[in-house]
Every structure is written in structure tokens, then in C-alpha cells.
C-alpha positions as CSV (number, residue, x, y, z in Angstrom):
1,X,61.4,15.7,-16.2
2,X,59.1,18.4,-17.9
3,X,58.0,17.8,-20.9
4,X,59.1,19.9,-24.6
5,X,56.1,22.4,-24.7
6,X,54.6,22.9,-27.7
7,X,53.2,26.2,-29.2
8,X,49.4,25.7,-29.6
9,X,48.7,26.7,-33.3
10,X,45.3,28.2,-34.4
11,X,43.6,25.3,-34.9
12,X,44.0,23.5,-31.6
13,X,43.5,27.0,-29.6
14,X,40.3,27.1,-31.3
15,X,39.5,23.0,-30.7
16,X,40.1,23.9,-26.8
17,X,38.3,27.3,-26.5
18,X,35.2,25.2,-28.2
19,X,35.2,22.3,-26.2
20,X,35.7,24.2,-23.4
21,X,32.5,26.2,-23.9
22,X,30.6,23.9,-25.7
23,X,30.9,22.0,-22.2
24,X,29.5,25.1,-20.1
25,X,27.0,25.8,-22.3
26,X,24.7,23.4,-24.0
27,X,23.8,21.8,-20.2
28,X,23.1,25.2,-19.7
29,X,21.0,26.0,-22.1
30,X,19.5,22.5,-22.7
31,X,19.4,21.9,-19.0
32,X,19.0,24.9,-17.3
33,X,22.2,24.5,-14.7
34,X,23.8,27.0,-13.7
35,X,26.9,28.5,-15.7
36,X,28.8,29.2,-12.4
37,X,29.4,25.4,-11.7
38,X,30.3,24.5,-15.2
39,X,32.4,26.9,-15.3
40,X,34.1,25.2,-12.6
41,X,33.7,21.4,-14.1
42,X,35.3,22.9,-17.2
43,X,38.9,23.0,-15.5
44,X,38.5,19.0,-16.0
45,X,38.5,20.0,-19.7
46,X,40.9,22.6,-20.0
47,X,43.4,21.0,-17.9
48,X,44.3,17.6,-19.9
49,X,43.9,19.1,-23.4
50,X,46.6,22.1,-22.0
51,X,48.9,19.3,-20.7
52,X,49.2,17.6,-23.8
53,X,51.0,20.5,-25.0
54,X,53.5,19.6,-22.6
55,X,52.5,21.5,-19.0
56,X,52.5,19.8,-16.2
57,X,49.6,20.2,-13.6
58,X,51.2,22.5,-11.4
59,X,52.5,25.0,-14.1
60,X,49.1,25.0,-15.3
61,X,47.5,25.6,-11.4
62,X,50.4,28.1,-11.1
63,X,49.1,30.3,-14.4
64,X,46.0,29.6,-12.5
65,X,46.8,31.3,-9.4
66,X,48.8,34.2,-11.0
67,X,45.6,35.0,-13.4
68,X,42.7,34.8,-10.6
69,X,44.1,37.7,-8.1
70,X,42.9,39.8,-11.2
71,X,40.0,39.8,-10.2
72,X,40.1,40.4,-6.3
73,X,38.9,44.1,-6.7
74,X,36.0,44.1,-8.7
75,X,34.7,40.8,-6.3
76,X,35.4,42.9,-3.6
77,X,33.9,46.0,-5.2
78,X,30.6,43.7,-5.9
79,X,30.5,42.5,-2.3
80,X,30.3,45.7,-1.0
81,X,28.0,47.3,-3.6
82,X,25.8,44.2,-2.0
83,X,25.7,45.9,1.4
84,X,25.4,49.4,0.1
85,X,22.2,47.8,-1.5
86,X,21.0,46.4,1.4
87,X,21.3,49.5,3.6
88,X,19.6,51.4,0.9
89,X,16.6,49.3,0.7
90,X,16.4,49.2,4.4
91,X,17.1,53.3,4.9
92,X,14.1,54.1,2.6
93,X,16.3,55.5,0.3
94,X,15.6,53.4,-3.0
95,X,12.2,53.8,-2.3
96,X,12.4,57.7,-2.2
97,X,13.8,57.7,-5.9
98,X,11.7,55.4,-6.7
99,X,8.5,57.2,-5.7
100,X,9.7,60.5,-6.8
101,X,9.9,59.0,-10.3
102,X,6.2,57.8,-10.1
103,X,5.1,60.8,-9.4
104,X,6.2,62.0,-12.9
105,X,3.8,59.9,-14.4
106,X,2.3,62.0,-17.1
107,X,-0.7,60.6,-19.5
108,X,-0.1,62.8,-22.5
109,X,3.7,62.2,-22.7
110,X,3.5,58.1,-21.8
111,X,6.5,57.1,-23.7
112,X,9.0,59.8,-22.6
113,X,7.8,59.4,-19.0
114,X,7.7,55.9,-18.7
115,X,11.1,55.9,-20.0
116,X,12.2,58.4,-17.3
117,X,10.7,56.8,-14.9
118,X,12.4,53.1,-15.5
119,X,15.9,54.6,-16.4
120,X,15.7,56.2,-13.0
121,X,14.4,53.2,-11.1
122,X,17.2,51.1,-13.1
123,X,20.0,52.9,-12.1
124,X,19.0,53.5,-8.7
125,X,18.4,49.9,-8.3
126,X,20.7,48.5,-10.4
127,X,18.7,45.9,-11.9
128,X,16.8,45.7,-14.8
129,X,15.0,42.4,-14.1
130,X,13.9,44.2,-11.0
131,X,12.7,46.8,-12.7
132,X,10.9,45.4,-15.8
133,X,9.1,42.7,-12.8
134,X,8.0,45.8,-10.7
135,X,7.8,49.1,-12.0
136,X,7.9,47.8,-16.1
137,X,4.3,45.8,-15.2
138,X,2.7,48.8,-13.7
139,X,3.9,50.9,-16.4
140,X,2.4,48.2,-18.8
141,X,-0.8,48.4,-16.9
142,X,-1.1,52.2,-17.6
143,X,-0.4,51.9,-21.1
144,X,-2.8,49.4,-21.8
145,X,-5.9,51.7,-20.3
146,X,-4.7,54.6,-22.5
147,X,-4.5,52.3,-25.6
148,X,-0.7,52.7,-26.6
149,X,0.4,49.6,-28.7
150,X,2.0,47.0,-25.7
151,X,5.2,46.7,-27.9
152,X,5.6,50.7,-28.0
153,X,5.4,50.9,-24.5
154,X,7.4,47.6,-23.8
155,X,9.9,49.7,-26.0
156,X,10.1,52.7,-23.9
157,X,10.3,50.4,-20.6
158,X,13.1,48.2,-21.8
159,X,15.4,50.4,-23.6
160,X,15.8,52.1,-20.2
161,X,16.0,49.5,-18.7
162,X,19.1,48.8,-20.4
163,X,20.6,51.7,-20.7
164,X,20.2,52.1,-16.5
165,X,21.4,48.8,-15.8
166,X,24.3,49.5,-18.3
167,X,25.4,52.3,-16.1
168,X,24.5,51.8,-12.4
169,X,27.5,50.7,-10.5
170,X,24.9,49.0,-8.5
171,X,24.3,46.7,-11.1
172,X,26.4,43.4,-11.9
173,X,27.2,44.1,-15.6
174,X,29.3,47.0,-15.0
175,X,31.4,45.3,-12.9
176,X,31.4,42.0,-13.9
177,X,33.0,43.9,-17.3
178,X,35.4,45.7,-15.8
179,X,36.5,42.9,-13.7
180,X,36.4,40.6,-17.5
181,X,38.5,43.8,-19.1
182,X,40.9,44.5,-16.4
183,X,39.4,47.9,-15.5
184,X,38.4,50.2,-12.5
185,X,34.6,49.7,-12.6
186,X,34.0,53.3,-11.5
187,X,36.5,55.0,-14.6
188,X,35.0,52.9,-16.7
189,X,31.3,54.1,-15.5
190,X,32.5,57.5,-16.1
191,X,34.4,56.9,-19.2
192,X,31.2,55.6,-20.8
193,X,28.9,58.6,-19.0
194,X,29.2,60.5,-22.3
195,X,28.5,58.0,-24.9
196,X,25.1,56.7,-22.5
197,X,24.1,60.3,-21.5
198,X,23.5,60.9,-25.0
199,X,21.9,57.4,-26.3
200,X,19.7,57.7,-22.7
201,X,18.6,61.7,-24.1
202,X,18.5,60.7,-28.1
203,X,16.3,58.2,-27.2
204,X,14.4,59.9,-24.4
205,X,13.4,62.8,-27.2
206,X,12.1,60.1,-29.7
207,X,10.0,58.7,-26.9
208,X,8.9,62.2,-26.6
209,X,8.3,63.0,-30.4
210,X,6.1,59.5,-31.0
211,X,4.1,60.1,-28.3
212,X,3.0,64.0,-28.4
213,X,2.3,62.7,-31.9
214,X,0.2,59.8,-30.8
215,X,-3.5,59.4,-29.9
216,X,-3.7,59.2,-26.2
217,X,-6.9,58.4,-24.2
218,X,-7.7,58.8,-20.3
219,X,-5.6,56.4,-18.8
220,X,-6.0,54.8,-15.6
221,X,-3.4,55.5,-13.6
222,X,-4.5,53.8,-10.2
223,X,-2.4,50.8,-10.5
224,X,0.9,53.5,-10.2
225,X,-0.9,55.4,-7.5
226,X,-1.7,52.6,-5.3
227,X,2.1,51.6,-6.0
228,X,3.2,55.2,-4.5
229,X,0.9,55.1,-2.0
230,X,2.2,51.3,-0.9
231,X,5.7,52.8,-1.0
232,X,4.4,55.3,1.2
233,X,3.0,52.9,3.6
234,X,6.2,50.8,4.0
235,X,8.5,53.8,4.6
236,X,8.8,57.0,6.4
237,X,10.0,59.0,3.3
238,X,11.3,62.1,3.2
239,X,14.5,64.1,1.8
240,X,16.5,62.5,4.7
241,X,16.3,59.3,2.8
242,X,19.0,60.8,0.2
243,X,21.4,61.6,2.7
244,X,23.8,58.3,1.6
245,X,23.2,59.1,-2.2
246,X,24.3,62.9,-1.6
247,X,27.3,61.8,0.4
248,X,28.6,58.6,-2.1
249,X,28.3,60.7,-5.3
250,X,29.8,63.4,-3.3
251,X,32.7,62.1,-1.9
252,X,33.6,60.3,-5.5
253,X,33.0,63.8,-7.5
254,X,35.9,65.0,-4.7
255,X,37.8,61.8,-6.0
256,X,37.5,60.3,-2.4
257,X,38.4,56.4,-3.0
258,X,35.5,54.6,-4.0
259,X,35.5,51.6,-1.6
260,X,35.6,54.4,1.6
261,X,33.3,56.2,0.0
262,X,30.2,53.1,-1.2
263,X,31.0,52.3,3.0
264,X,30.7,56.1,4.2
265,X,27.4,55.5,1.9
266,X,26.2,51.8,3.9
267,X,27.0,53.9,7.4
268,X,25.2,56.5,6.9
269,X,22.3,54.5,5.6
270,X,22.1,52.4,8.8
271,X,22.0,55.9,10.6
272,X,18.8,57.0,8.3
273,X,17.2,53.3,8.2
274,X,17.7,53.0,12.4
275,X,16.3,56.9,12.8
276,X,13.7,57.4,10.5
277,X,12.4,54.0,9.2
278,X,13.0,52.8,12.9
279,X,15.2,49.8,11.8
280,X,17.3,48.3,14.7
281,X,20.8,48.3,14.4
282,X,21.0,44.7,14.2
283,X,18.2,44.3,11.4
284,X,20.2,46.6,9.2
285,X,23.6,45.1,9.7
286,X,21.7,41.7,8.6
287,X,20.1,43.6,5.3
288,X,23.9,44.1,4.7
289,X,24.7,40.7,4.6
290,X,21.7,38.4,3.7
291,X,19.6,41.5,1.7
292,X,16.5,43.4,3.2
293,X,13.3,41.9,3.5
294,X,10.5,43.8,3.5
295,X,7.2,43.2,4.6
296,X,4.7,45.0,2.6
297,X,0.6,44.3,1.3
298,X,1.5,44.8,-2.0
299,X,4.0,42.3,-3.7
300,X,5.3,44.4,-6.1
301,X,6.7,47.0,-3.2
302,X,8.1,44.1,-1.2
303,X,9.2,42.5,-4.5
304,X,11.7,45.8,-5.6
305,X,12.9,46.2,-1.9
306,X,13.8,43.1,-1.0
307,X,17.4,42.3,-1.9
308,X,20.9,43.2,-1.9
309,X,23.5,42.1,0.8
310,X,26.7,40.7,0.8
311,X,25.6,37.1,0.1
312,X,23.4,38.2,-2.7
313,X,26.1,38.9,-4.6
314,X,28.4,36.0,-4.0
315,X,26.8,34.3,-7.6
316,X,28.1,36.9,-9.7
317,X,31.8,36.6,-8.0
318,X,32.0,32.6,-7.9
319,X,31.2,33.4,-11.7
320,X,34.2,35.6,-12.1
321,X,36.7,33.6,-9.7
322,X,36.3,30.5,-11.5
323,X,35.7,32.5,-15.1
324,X,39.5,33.9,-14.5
325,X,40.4,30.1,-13.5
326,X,39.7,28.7,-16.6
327,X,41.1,31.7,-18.7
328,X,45.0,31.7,-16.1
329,X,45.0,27.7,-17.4
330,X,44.4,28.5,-21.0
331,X,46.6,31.9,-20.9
332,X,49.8,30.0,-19.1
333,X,49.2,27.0,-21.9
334,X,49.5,30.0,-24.5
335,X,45.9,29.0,-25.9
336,X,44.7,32.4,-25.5
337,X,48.0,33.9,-27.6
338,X,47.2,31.4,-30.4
339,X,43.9,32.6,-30.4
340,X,43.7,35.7,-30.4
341,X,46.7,36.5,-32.9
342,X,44.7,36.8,-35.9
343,X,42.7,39.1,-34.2
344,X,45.7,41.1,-33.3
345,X,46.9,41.1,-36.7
346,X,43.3,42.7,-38.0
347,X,43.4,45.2,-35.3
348,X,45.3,48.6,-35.9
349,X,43.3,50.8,-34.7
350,X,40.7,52.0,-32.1
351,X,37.6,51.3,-34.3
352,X,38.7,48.1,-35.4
353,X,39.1,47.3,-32.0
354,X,35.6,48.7,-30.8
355,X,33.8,46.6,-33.7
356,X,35.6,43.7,-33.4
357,X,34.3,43.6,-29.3
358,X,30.9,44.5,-30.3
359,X,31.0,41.4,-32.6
360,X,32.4,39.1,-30.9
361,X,30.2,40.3,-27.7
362,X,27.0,39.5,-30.2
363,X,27.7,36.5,-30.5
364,X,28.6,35.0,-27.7
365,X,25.0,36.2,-26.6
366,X,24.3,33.3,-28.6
367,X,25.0,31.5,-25.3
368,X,22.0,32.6,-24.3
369,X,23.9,34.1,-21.4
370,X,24.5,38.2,-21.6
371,X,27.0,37.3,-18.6
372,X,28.7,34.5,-20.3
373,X,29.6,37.1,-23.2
374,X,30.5,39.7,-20.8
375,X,33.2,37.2,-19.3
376,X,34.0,35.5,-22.2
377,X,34.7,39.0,-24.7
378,X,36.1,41.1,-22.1
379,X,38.9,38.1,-20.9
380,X,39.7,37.5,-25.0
381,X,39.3,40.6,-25.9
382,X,41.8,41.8,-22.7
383,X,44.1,39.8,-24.0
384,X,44.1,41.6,-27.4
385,X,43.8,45.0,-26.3
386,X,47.3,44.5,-24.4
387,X,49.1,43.3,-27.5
388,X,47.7,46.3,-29.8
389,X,48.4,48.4,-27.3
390,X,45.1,49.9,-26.9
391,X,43.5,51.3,-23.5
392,X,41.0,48.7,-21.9
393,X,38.6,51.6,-21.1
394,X,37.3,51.6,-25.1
395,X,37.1,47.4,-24.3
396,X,34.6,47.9,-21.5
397,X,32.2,50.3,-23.4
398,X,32.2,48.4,-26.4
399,X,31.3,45.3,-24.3
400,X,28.7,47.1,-22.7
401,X,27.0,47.4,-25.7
402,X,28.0,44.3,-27.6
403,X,27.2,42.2,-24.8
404,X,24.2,43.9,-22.6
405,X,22.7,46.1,-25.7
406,X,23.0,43.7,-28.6
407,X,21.5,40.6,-26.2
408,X,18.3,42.2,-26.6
409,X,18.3,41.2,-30.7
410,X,19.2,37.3,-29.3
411,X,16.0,36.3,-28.0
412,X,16.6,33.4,-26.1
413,X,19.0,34.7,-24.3
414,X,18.0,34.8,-20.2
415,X,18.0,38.6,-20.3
416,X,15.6,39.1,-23.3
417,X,13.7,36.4,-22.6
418,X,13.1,37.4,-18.7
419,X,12.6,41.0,-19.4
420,X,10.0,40.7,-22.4
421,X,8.2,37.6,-20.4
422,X,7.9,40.0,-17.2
423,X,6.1,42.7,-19.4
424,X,3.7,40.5,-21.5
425,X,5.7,40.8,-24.9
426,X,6.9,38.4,-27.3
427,X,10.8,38.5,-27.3
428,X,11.1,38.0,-30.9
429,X,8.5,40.5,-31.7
430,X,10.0,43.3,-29.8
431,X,13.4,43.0,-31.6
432,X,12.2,45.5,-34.2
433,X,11.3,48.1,-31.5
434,X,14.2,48.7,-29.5
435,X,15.3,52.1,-30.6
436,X,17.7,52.5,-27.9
437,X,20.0,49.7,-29.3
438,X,20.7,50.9,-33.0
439,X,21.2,54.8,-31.6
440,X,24.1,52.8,-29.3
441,X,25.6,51.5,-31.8
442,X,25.8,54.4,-34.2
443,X,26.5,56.6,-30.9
444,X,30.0,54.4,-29.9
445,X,31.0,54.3,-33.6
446,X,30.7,57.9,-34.1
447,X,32.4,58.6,-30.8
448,X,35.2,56.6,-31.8
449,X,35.8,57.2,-35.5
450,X,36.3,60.8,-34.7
451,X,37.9,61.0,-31.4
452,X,35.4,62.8,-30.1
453,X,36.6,61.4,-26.5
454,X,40.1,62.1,-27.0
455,X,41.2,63.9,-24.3
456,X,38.9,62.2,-22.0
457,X,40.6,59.1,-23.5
458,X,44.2,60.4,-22.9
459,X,43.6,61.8,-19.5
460,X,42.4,58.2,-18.7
């Protein structure tokens, strides 16, 4: 016979949410293991403390079951974003971009160019490890031979950085939100185009102001030509190679679907990659699945170009299947309505909403994991926006910049720590010069205070 169930109060939601992540995280951050796995070993946790409320084992695996299928469309969204990757790198057509915002390179306006330059390369790559680890050293390299202050340059490289990886549907924090806030990545890309447009043009004009009003010097700008000419050497480049960009963004301005459309965009790169960069069919087809390789003299080209595929991407969706695991066993125990009630209770309104993500998104950063917060905010928070009866859409772009944004101020954290060790900076240090991050925040707050996205926000 089953059990009397007992309502969870506050208290003991709170005990089981703690030990839950206290068990994922301090191996992880003590040990290093990865968060996928103890995500998974955390169901041993979740599941006894849920059935001493009185739920058996398979009402708890059948909560389980209901709450994963969630997530099937943004892991399927991710898997084939891992192809369309894949084709790109191999069709030349990352590369193109990639060169093109080289060739902008311009001494006397470092910061605002360098800044271009990366927020191009971010979202057209859609990573910013990637980018700080390629085109972020280079940059560094120029900006040491024309004597700008590492940590003003570091600035202009990571802010974009962050912005670009913020909004490239290519990149996994996008969707791995979405997925977390029960969203359609691509309305929610659009939905936040406003709010990062003008952060990514604010910020591009200060750039542009400090360094017109800076000292600058000769610079030595071979290490970013012999990286365009490299480019060149490893590709055939030419307009052709935008031919899949032209026709995704095309087809999804024309509100085609967007899984058709990311596939129309894989196709037609194999036809560019097999024509002009004189792939074979076969080698592309693998590039979709295991990630291009490419062979290059210099290892920052081969470096940028080699990834993507299908399997490239299967980390970030084991992350999100088992995530959503643990959070069906603790929403059918009614662990997740215990905790979050208070929060309901102090949330009436859009901006209280908003701020209370952006908090809560801070500091769970304090994982040291930007994706643990991204998961962990946008499944709680999910929960709450249901219950005040507030559209997910504001969720997502207030954990974009609660959990990817704010990171940057937890040092320790694998994203601020990665970034500012590819570029030679000390993370702690550069805390006080990421301008992009305060000009978010103020952005999102004034966006939302006054509506200014109301229609937009209806329409949604």
C-alpha cells in the first residue's frame, strides 16, 4: 500500500535542494569531475530523501519521465546546431567571417576594433572559449606592441566575447537556457536581440571614445596578418563561402521552421565545402558528426576550425537530460513547490521577477559553473514564472545575464577563469574592467521597468 504523502515544508525543500547540490558540486570544484555525471549520481540522493515523504520509487521515476521530454527539442536543437557547425568549418564559411573581421583591424581605434572583431568571431562561432584562445591572443599580441594597458584590451576582447556568445544560437548557453526556462531557443534569441544590440553598440562607442582618446603607438600587426594569411592558406575563400549563412538567416527572417532551415543551412554547406574547398562528400558528412579537423601550419587556425559535429555536442545534452531528471523527481515530490513559494509570494511583477533571476543566477555562479547556474535558475526559476503567471521569454534574458554576464565578477568560476587565463590576465583583476557587464544590467532593468518591450512582449 502507498504510503500518506507528506507536503515538504520550506525547510526540508531547502535540506534536499542543498544536499542535492552540495553533492554535484564540491567534487566538482574540489576535484575537478565533471558536473554531467554527478548530476546523474545525484538521483541516488534525491530519490530516498523524496521517498521519505511518502513516494514510492516508481511515482518518483514516473515524475521523472513526464519532466525529461521537456527537454527533447532544445537537445535536438543542439545536436543539429553541432552538424551545422561542422559543415561550416568544413565549407570555409567560418573562416570567411572570420577573416573579413581581421581585416578591420585598425591601430588608432584598437579598442572599438578589437571588440568588433571578437563579437563577430563569437557569434559566428559560437564560442567564446574559442574565441578568447584564438583570435583574443592575437588581439592581445597587437595590443601589447602598441602599448595599450593588457587589462583595457583584455576588456574590449572579453566583453564581446560575452555578449557574442550570449547571442549566437550556435553557442550552448543560449540553448541550454531555453531548454532550463522552457523556451524556443530561437524567440528567445530574438526576444533578447534588442536588449544585446544596444549593450553590444553602448559598449562598442565607449571602446571607441577611450581609445581615440588614448596614446597609441605603431603597432605590430604581423601576428593578425600572418593569421589572415594562414586562413587563407587553409581555404579557398570567397563570397561563395556565405552561401549557408545567407540562406539560414533567410529562410528564418521568412519564419521558415528553424530545424528545416539550420539543415537547408548543413546541405548547402556540404555543396560549398565539396565544390570550392574540395572536401569529399564523405569527409563532410563525418565533420557533421565527429567535428572538422583541419590541418593547418599554424595552430591557432586549426585550433578555431576544428570542432562542431553531432558528437561534440552530446556533453551539453547528457547535462540537460539528466539536469531535468533530477529536477521531474524533486517537482513530482512537490520539493520544487515548497521551495519556490516564498519566491512566488515576493514576486508580483515583471521586475521583481527579472531581479530576482539575475540574483539567484549570481549566485549560483558561485558553483564555479556558469552552466550549472544556467540549469539550476532557469529550472527554479520556470517553476516560478508559471505560478506568477509571467512569460518565460523575460526568464531567459534575465538568465542570460545573471548567469553568463554576472560569472565574469565570480572568478573562479570555469568561464572567467578559462577566458582571462587564455589572454594573460588576472581574473580577479579584470573584474573592475568589464564595462559590458554593468551597461547589461542597467540595460535589462531599464528595458523592463518601463516596458519598453511591450509589444514585442505581448506579441510573444
Amino acid at each position: 500500500m502507498n504510503k500518506e504523502k507528506v507536503s515538504p515544508g520550506f525547510g526540508y525543500a531547502l535540506f534536499v535542494m542543498v544536499a542535492c547540490f552540495a553533492f554535484i558540486m564540491i567534487p566538482a570544484a574540489l576535484l575537478g569531475v565533471k558536473i554531467h555525471v554527478m548530476f546523474l549520481l545525484s538521483w541516488l540522493i534525491a530519490i530516498p530523501l523524496c521517498m521519505g515523504l511518502g513516494y514510492s520509487y516508481s511515482e518518483l521515476q514516473s515524475g521523472m519521465l513526464r519532466f525529461i521530454p521537456k527537454c527533447i527539442m532544445p537537445v535536438l536543437l543542439i545536436l543539429i546546431i553541432g552538424s551545422l557547425i561542422g559543415a561550416w568549418c568544413a565549407s570555409g564559411t567560418i573562416a570567411y567571417i572570420t577573416s573579413i573581421g581581421l581585416k578591420v583591424i585598425n591601430p588608432k581605434y584598437f579598442m572599438a576594433t578589437a571588440f568588433l572583431v571578437t563579437l563577430i568571431c563569437a557569434c559566428f562561432t559560437g564560442t567564446s572559449f574559442g574565441t578568447c584562445g584564438t583570435i583574443g591572443v592575437a588581439l592581445m599580441g597587437v595590443a601589447a606592441g602598441m602599448g595599450i594597458n593588457p587589462y583595457m584590451a583584455a576588456s574590449a576582447i572579453l566583453c564581446a566575447a560575452v555578449i557574442g556568445d550570449g547571442m549566437s544560437p550556435l553557442s550552448d548557453t543560449p540553448n541550454v537556457i531555453a531548454g532550463a526556462a522552457e523556451v524556443d531557443m530561437f524567440e528567445s534569441v530574438k526576444f533578447q536581440l534588442p536588449m544585446t544590440i544596444l549593450v553590444a553598440v553602448i559598449s562598442f562607442l565607449v571602446f571607441l571614445v577611450m581609445g581615440a582618446a588614448g596614446d597609441t603607438q605603431t603597432a605590430d600587426t604581423s601576428s593578425i596578418t600572418e593569421l589572415i594569411h594562414a586562413i587563407g592558406n587553409s581555404y579557398h575563400l570567397g563570397i561563395y563561402c556565405i552561401i549557408p549563412v545567407i540562406l539560414v538567416f533567410g529562410l528564418l527572417i521568412l519564419k521558415f521552421p528553424a530545424i528545416p532551415s539550420i539543415l537547408v543551412g548543413s546541405l548547402s554547406a556540404l555543396g560549398v565545402a565539396c565544390v570550392f574547398q574540395g572536401e569529399s562528400v564523405q569527409n563532410v558528412i563525418s565533420s557533421m558528426w565527429s567535428g572538422f579537423s583541419l590541418q593547418s601550419d599554424n595552430a591557432m587556425v586549426s585550433s578555431l576550425f576544428s570542432r562542431g559535429g553531432i558528437s561534440g555536442m552530446t556533453g551539453t545534452c547528457v547535462l540537460i537530460i539528466f539536469s531535468f531528471g533530477l529536477f521531474g523527481i524533486l517537482n513530482e515530490s512537490r520539493v520544487l513547490d515548497a521551495l519556490v513559494e516564498p519566491l512566488v509570494a515576493r514576486i508580483h511583477s515583471r521586475v521583481s521577477g527579472v531581479i530576482c533571476v539575475m540574483i539567484l543566477g549570481f549566485l549560483a555562479c558561485f558553483s564555479s559553473s556558469a552552466s550549472f547556474s544556467e540549469v539550476f535558475t532557469g529550472n527554479i526559476m520556470s517553476t516560478v514564472y508559471d505560478k506568477a503567471g509571467l512569460n518565460k521569454l523575460d526568464l531567459a534574458r534575465a538568465a542570460t545575464v545573471g548567469c553568463l554576464a554576472m560569472s565574469m565578477y565570480v572568478p573562479f568560476t570555469v568561464m572567467a577563469a578559462t577566458v582571462t587565463g587564455f589572454l594573460g590576465v588576472d581574473a580577479i583583476q579584470m573584474m573592475k574592467y568589464y564595462i559590458s557587464m554593468p551597461i547589461y544590467i542597467v540595460v535589462i532593468l531599464v528595458i523592463t521597468i518601463f516596458n519598453l518591450d511591450k509589444k514585442l512582449l505581448n506579441k510573444k
